[in-house]
Backbone of each chain as ProteinMPNN parsed JSONL, in Angstrom:
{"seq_chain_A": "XXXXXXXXXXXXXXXXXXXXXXXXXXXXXXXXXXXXXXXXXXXXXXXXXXXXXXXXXXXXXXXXXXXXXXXXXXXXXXXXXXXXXXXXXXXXXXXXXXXXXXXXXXXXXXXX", "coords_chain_A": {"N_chain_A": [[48.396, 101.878, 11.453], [50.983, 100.794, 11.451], [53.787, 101.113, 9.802], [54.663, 99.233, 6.917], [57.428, 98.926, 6.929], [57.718, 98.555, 10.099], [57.761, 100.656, 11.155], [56.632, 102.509, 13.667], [53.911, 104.695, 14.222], [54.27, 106.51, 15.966], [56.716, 107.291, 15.628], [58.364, 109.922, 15.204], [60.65, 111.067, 14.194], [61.631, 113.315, 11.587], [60.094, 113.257, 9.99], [58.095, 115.041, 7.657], [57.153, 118.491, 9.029], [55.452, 121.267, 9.952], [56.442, 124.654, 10.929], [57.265, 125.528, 14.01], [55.428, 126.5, 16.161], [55.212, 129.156, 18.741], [52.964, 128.781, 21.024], [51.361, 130.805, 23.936], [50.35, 129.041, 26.896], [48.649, 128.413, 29.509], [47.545, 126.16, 32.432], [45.352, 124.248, 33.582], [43.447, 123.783, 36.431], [42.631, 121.03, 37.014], [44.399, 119.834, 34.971], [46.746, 119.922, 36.215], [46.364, 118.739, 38.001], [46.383, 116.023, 37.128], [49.02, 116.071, 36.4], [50.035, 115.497, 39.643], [48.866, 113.576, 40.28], [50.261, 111.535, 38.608], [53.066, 111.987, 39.273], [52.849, 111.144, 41.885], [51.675, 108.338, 41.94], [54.272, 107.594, 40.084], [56.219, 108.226, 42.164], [55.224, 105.678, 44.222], [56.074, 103.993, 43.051], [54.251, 102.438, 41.297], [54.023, 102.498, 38.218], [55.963, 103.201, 35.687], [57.854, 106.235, 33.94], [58.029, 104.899, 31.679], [56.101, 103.195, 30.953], [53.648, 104.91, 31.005], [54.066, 106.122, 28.481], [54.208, 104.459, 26.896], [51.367, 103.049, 27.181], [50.53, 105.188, 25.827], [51.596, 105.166, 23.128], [50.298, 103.014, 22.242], [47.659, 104.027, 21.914], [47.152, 104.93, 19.231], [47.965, 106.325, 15.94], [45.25, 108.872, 15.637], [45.448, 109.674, 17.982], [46.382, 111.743, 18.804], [44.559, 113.834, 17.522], [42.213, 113.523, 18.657], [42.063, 114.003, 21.009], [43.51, 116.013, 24.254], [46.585, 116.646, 25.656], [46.507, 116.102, 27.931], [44.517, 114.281, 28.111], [45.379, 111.92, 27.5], [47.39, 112.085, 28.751], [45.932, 111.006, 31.258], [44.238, 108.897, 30.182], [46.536, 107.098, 30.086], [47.793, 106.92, 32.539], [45.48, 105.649, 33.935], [45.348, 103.09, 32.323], [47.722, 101.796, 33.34], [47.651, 102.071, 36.174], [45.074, 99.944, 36.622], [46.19, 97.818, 34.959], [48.458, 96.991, 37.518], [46.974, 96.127, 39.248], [46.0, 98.14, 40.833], [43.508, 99.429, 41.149], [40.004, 97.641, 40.096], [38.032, 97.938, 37.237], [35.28, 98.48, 37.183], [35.173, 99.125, 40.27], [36.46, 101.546, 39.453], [34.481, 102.437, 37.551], [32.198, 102.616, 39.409], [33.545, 104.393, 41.084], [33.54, 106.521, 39.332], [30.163, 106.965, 38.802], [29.72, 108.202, 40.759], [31.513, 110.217, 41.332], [30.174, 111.902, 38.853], [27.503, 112.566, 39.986], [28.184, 114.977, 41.688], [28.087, 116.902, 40.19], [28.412, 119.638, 37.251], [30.901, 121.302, 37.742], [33.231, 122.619, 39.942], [32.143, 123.919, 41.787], [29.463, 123.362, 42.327], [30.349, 120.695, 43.126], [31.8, 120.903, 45.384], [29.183, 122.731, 46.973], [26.773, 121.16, 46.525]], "CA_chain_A": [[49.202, 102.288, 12.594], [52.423, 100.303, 11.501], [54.228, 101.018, 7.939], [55.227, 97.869, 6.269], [58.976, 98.722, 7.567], [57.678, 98.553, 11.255], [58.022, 101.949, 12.017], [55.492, 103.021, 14.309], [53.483, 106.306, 13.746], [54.617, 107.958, 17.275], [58.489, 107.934, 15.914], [58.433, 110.719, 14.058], [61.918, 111.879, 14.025], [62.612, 113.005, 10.224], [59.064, 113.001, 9.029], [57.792, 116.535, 6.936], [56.602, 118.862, 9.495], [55.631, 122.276, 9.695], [57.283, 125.591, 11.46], [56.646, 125.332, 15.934], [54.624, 127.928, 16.7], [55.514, 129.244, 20.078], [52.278, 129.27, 21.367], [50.846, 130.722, 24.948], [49.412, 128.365, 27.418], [48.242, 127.905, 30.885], [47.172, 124.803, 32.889], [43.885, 124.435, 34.118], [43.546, 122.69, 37.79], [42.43, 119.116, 37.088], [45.637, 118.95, 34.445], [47.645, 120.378, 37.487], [45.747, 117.318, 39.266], [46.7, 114.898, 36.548], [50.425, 115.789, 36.692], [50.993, 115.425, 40.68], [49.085, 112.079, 40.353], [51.31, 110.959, 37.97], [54.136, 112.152, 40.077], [52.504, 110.255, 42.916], [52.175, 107.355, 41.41], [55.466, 107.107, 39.903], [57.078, 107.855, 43.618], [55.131, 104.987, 44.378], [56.557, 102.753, 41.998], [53.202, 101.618, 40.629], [54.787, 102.554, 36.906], [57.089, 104.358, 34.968], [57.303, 107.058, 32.155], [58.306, 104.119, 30.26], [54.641, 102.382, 30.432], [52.824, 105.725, 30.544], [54.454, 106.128, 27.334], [53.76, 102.697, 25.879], [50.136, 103.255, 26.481], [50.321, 106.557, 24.813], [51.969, 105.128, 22.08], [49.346, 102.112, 21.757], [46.583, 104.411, 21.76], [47.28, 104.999, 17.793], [47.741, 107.669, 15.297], [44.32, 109.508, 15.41], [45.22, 110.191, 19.099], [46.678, 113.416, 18.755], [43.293, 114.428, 16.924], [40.874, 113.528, 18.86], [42.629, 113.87, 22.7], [44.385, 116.441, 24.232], [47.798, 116.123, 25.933], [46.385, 115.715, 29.408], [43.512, 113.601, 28.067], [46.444, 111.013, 26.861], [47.865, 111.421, 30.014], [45.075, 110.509, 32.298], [44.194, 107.55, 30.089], [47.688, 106.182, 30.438], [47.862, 106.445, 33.881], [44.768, 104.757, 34.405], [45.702, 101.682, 32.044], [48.603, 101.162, 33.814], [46.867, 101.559, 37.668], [44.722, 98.731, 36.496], [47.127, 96.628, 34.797], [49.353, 97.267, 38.332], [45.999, 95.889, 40.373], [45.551, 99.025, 42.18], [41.578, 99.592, 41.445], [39.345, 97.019, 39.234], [37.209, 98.659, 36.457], [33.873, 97.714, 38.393], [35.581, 100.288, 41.112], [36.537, 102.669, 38.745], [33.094, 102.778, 37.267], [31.441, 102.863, 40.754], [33.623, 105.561, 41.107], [32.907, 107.675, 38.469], [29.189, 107.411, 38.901], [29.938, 108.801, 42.235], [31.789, 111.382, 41.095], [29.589, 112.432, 37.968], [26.627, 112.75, 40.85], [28.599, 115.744, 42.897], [27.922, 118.511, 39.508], [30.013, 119.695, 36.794], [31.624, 122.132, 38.17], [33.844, 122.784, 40.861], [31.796, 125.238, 42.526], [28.66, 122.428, 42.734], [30.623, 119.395, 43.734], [31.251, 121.673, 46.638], [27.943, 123.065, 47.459], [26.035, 120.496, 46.211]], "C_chain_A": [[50.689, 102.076, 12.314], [52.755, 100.354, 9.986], [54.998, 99.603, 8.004], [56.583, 97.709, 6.89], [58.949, 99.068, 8.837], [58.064, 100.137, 12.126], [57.026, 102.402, 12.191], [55.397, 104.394, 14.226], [53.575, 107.314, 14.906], [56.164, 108.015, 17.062], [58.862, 108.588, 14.467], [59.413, 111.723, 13.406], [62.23, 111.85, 12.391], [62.124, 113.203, 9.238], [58.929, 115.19, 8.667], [57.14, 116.708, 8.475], [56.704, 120.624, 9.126], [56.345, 123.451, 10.795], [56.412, 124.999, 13.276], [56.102, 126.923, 15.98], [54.057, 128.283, 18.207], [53.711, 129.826, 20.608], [51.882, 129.895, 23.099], [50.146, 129.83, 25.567], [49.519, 128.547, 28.961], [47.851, 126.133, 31.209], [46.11, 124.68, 33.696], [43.966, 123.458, 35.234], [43.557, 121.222, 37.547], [43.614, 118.87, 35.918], [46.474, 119.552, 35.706], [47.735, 118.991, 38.061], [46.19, 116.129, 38.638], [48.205, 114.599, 36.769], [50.948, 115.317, 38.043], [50.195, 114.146, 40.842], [49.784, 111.516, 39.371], [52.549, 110.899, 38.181], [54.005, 111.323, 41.221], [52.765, 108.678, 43.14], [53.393, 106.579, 41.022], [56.792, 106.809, 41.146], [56.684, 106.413, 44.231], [55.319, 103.678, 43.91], [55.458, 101.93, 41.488], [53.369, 101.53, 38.953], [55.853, 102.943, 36.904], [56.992, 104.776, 34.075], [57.002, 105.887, 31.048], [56.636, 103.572, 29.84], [53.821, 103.493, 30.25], [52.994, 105.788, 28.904], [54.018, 105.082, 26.154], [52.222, 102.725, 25.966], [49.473, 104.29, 25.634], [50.265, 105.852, 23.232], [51.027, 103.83, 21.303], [47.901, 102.783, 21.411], [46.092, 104.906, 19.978], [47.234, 106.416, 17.433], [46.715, 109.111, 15.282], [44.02, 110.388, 17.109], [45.311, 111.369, 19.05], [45.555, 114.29, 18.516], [42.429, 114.733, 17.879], [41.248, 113.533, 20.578], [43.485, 115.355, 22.13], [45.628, 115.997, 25.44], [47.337, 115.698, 27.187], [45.575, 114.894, 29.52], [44.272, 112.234, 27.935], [47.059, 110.501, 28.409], [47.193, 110.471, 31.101], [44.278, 109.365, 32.242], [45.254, 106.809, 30.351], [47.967, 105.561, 31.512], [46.896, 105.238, 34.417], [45.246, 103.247, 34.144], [46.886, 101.367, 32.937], [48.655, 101.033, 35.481], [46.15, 100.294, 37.572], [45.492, 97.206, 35.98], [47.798, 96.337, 36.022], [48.417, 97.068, 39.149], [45.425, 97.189, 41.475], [43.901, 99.185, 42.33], [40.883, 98.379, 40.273], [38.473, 98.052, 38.267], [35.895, 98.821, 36.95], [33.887, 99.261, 39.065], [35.555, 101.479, 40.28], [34.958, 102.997, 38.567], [32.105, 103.405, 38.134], [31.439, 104.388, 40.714], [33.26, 107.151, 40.736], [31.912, 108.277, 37.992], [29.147, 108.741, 40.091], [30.214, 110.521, 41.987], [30.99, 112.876, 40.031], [28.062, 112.877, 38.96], [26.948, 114.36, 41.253], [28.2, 117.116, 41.437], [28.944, 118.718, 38.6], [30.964, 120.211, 36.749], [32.208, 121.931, 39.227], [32.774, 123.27, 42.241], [30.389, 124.094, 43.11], [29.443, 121.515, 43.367], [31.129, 120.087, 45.16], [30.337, 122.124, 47.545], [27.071, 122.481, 47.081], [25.169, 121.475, 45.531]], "O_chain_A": [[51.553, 102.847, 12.733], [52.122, 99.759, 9.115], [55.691, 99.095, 8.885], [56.949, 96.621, 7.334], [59.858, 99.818, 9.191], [58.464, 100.461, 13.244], [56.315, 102.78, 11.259], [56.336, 105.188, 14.169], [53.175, 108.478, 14.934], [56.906, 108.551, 17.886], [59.301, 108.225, 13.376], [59.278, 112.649, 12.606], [62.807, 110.917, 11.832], [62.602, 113.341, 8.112], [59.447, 116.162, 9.217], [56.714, 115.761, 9.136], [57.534, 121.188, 8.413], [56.914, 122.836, 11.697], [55.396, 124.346, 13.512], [56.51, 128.074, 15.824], [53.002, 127.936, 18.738], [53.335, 130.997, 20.557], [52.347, 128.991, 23.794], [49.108, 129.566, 24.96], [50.596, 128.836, 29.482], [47.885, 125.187, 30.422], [46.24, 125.279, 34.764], [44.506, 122.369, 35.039], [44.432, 120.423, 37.884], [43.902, 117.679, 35.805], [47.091, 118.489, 35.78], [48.697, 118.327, 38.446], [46.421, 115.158, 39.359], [48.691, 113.528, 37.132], [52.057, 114.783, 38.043], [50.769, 113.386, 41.622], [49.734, 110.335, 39.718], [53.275, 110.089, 37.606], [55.022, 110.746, 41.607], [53.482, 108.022, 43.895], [53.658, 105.423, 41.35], [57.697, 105.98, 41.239], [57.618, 105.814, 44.764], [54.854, 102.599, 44.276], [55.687, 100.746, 41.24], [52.878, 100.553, 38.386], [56.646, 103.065, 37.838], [56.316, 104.273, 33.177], [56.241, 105.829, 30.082], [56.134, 103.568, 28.716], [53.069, 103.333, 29.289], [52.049, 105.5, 28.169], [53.652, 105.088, 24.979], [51.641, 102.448, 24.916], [48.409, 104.321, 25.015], [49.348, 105.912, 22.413], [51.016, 103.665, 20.083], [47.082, 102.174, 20.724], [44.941, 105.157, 19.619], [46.784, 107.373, 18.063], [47.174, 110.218, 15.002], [43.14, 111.173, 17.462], [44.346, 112.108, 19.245], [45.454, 115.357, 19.121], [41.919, 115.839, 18.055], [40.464, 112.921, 21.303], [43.872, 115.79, 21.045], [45.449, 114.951, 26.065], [47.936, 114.695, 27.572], [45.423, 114.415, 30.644], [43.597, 111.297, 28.363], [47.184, 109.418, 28.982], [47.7, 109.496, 31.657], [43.737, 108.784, 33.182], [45.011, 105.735, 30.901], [48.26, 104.384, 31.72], [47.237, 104.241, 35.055], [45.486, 102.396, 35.0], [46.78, 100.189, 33.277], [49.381, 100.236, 36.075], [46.499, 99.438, 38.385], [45.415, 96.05, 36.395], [47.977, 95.12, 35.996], [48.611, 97.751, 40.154], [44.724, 97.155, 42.486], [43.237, 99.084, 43.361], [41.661, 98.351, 39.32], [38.287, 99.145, 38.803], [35.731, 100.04, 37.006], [33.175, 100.222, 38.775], [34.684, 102.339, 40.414], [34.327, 103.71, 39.347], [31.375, 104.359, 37.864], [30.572, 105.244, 40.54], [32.949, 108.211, 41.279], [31.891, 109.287, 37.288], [28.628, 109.857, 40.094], [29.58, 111.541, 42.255], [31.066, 114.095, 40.183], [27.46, 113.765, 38.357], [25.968, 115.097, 41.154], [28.057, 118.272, 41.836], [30.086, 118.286, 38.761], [31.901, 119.925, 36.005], [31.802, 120.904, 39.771], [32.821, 122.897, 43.413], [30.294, 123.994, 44.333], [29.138, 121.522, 44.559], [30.622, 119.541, 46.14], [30.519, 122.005, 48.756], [26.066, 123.187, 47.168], [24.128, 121.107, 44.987]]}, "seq_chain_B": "XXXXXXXXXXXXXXXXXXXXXXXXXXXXXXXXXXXXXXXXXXXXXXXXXXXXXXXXXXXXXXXXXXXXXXXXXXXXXXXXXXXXXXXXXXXXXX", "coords_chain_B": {"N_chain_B": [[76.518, 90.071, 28.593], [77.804, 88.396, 27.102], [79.085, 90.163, 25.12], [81.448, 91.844, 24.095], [82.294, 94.822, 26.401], [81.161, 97.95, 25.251], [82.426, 100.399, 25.624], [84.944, 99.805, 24.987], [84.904, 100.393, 22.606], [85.024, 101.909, 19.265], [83.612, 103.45, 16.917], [80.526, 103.225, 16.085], [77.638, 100.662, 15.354], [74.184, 101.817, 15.356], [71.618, 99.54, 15.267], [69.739, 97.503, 12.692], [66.8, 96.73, 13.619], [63.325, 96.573, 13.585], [61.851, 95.937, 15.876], [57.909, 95.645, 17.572], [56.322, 97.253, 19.804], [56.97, 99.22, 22.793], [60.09, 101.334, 22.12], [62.941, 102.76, 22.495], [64.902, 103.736, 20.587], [65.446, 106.069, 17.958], [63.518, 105.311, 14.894], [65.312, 106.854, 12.521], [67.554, 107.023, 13.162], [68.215, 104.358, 13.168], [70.862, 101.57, 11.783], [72.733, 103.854, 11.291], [75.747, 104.863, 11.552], [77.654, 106.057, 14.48], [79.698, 107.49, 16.921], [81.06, 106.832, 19.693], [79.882, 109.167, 22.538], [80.4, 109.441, 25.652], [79.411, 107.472, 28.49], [76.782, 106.23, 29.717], [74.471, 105.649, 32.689], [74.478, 102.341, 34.613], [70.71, 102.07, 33.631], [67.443, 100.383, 33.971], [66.427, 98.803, 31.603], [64.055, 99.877, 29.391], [62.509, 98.507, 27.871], [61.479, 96.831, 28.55], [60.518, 97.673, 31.351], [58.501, 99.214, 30.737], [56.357, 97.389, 30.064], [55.492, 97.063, 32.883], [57.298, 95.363, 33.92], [60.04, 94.4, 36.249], [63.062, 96.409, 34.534], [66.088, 94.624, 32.851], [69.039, 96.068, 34.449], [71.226, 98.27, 32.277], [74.015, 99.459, 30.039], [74.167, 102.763, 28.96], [74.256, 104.365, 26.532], [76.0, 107.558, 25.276], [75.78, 108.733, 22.103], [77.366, 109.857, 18.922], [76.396, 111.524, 16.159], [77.241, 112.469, 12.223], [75.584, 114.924, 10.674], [75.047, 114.567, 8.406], [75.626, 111.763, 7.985], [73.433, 110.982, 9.425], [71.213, 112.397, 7.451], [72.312, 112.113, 4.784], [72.481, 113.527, 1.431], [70.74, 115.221, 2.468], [71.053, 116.701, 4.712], [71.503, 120.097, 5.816], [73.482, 120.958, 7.298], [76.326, 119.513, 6.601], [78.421, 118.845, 8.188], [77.848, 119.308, 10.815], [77.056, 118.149, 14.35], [74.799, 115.173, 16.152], [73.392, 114.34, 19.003], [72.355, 111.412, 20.899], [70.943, 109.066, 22.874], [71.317, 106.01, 23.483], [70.638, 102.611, 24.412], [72.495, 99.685, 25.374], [72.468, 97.379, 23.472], [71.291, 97.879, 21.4], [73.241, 98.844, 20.112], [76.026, 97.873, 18.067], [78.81, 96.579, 16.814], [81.446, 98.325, 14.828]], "CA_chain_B": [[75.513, 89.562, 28.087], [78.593, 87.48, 26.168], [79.454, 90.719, 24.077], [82.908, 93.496, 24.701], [82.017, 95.838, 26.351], [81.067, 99.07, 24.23], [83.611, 101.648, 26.194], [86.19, 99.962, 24.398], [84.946, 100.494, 21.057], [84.812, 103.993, 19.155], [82.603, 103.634, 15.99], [79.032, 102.253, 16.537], [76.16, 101.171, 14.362], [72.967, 101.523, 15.338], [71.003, 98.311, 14.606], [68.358, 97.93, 12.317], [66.179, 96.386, 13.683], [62.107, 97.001, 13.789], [60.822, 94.929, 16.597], [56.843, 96.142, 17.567], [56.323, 97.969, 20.779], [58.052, 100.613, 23.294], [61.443, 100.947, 21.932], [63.433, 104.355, 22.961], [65.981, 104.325, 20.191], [64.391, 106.526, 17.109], [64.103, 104.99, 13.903], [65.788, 107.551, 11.768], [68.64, 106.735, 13.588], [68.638, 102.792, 13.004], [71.269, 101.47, 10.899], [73.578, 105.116, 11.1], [76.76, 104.825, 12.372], [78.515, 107.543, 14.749], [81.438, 107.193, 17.44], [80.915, 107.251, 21.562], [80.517, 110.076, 23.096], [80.592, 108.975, 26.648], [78.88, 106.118, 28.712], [76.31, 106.765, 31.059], [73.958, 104.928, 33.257], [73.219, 101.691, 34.013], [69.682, 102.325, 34.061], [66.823, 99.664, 33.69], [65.613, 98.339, 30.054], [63.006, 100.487, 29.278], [61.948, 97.847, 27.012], [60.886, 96.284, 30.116], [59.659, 98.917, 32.187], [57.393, 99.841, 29.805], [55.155, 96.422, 30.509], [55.479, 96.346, 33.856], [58.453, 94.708, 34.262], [62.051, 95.443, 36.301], [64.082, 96.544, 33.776], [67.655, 94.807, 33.298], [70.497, 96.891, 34.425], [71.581, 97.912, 30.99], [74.641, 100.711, 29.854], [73.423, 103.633, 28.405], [75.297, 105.679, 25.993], [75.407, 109.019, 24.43], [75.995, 108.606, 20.59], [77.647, 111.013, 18.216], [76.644, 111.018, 14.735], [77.256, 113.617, 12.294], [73.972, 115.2, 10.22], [75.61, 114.085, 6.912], [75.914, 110.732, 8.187], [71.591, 111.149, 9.131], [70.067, 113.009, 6.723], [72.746, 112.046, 3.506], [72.468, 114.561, 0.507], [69.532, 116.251, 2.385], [71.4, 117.407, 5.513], [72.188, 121.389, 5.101], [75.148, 121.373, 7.496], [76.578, 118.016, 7.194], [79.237, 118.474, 9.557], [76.98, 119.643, 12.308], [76.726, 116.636, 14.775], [73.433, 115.424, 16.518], [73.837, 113.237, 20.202], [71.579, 110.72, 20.982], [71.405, 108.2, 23.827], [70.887, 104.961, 23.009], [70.616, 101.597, 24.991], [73.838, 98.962, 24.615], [71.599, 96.419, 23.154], [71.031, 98.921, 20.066], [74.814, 99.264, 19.391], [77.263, 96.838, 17.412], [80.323, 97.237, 16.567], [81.694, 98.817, 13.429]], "C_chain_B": [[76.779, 88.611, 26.722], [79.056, 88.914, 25.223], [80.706, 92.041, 24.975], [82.289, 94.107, 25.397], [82.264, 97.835, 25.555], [82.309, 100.106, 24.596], [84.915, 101.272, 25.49], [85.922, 99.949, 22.91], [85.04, 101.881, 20.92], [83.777, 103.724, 18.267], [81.492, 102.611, 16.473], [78.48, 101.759, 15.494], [74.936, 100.827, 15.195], [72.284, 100.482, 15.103], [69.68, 98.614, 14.236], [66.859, 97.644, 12.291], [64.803, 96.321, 14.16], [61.041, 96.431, 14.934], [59.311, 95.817, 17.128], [57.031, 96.433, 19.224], [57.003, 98.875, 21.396], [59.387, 100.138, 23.149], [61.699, 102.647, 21.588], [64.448, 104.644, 21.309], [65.151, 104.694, 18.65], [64.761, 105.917, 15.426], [64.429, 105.81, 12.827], [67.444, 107.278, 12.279], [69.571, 105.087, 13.351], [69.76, 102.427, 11.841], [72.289, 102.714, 10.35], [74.796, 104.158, 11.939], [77.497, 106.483, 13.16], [79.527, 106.683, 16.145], [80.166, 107.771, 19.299], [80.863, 108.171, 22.051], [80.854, 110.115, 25.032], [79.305, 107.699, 27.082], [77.767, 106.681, 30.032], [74.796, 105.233, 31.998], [74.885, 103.428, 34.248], [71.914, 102.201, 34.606], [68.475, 101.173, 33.544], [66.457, 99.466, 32.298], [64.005, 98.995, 30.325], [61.682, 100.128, 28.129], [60.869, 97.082, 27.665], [59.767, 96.855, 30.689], [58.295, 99.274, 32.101], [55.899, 98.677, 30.181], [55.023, 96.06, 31.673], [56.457, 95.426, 34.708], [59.184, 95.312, 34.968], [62.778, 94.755, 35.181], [65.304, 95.56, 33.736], [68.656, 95.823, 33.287], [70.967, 96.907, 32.753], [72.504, 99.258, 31.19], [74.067, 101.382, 29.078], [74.492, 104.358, 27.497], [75.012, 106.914, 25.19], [76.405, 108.667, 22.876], [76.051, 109.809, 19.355], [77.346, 111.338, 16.947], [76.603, 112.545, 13.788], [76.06, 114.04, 11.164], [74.541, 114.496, 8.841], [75.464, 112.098, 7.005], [73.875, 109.984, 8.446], [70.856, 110.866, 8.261], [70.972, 113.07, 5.184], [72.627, 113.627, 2.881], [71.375, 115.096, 1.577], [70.139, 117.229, 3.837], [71.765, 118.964, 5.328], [73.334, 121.617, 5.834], [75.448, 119.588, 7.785], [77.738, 117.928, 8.159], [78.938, 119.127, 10.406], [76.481, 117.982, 12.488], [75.542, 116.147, 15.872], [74.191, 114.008, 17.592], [72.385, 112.29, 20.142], [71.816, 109.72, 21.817], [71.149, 106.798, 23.461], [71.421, 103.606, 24.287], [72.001, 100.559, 24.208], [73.51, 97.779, 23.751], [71.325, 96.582, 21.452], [72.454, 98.928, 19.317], [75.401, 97.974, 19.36], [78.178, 97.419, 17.076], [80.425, 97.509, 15.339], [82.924, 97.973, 12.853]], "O_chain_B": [[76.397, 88.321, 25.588], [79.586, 88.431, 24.222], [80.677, 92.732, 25.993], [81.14, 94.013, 24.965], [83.248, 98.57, 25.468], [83.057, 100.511, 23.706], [85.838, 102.074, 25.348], [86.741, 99.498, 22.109], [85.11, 102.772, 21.767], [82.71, 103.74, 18.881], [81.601, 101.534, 17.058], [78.755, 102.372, 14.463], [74.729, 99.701, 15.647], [72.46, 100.509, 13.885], [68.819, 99.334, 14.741], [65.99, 98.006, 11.499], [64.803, 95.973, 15.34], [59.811, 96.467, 14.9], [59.6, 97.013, 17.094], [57.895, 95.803, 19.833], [57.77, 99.512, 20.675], [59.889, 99.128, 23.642], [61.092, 103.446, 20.874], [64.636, 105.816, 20.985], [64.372, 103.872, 18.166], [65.85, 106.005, 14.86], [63.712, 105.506, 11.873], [68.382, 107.423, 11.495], [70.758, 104.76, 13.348], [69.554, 103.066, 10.81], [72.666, 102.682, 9.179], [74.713, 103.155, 12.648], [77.739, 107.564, 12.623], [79.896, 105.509, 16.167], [79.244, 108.493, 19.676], [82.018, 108.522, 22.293], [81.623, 110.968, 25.477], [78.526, 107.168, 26.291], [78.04, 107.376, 31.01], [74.538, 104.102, 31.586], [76.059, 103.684, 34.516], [71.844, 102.666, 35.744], [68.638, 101.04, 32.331], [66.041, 100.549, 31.887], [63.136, 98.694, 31.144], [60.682, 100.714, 27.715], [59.713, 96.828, 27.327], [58.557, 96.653, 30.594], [57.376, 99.518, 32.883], [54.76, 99.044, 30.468], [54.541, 94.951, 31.905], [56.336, 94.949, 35.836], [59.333, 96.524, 34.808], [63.044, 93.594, 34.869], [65.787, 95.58, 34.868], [69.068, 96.368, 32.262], [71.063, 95.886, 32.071], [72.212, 100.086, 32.053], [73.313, 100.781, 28.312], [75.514, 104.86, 27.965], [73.973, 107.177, 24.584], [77.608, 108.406, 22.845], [75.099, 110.478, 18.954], [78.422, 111.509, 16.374], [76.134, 113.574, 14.273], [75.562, 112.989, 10.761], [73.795, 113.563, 8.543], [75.217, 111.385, 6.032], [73.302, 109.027, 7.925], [70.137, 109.894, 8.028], [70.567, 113.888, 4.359], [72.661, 114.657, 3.554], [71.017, 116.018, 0.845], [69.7, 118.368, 3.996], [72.566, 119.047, 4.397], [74.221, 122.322, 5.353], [75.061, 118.788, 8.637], [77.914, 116.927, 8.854], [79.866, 119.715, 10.962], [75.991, 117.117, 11.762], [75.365, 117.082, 16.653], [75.013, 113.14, 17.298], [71.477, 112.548, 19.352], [72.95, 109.257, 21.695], [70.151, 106.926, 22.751], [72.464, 103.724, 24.929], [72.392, 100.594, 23.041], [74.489, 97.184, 23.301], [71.203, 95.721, 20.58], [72.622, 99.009, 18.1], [75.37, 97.135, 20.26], [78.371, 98.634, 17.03], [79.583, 97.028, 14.581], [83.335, 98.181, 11.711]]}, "name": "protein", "num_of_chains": 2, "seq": "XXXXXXXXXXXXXXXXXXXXXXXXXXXXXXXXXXXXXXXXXXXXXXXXXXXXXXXXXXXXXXXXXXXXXXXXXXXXXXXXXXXXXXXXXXXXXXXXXXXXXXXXXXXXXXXXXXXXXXXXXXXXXXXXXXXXXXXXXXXXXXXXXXXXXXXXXXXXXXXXXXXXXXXXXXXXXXXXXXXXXXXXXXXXXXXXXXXXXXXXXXXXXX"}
């Protein structure tokens, strides 16, 4: 994760890269849903970019790989709701049986 | 914090120093020198922030340096100049 001269592998100002390739994208609802709780949140002063960021940047090199950008996000947030007492893991968990119950779609967790 | 304040200096350096966790100022930059370009903030230590903490009030500045001064022999326009903000904590005097 860390080169011998402490430079961490998310500061990559300088390093070889290749051409940007302007690609097309959209945003699919639940990252829609990730960004305005993360906007939420932050109005509520439960973080700041700065710690989203810091758990990004702890999550290590192989993140980029194996996550995508909203997957990064929505772990960050979490670590730093729990560090910030808002829900216990327990809860969370509860939760997310709860939620994994309702279908995996949209269209089920609606109409059962 | 016992040190001038930066507004009355002109040349900077960067400091080079590697400490482990969230730290805003990029290391390609550490250890460059460039000149003030204005002063902005204060805005919390984001050194801070980052764990949960309030920040201290810290000055913020925008930092001038020029690509030659960067990226040495490898720059292709070395007098094209690149900004950069940097925390006052980061900057010593020249």
């Amino acid at each position: 994760m860390t080169d011998f001269n402490g430079k961490r592998w998310h500061d990559m100002g300088g390093a070889a890269a290749g051409p940007v390739v302007p690609a097309e994208h959209d945003f699919a609802l639940w990252e829609k849903r990730v960004d305005a709780l993360m906007v939420l949140c932050s109005t509520k002063g439960l973080f700041t970019v700065d710690g989203l960021r810091r758990a990004i940047e702890d999550m290590g090199p192989d993140v980029f790989e194996n996550t995508t950008y909203y997957d990064r996000w929505t772990a960050a947030v979490n670590q730093n709701l729990i560090e910030a007492g808002i829900y216990t893991l327990g809860e969370l968990g509860a939760k997310m049986d709860e939620v994994t119950e309702r279908g995996d779609t949209y269209g089920q967790a609606a109409h059962g | 914090m016992g040190r001038p304040p930066m507004a009355d200096l002109d040349r900077v350096r960067v400091r080079k120093m590697m400490p482990p966790g969230h730290v805003r100022t990029p290391a390609y930059l550490r250890g460059k020198t460039g000149w003030i370009e204005r002063q902005l903030g204060p805005f919390g230590n984001p050194e801070q922030q980052a764990y949960g903490l309030r920040g201290d009030p810290l000055v913020l500045y925008r930092v001038r340096f020029t690509m030659a001064e960067v990226w040495g022999d490898g720059a292709e326009r070395p007098d094209d100049t690149l900004d950069a903000e940097i925390y006052e904590h980061w900057l010593e005097p020249v």
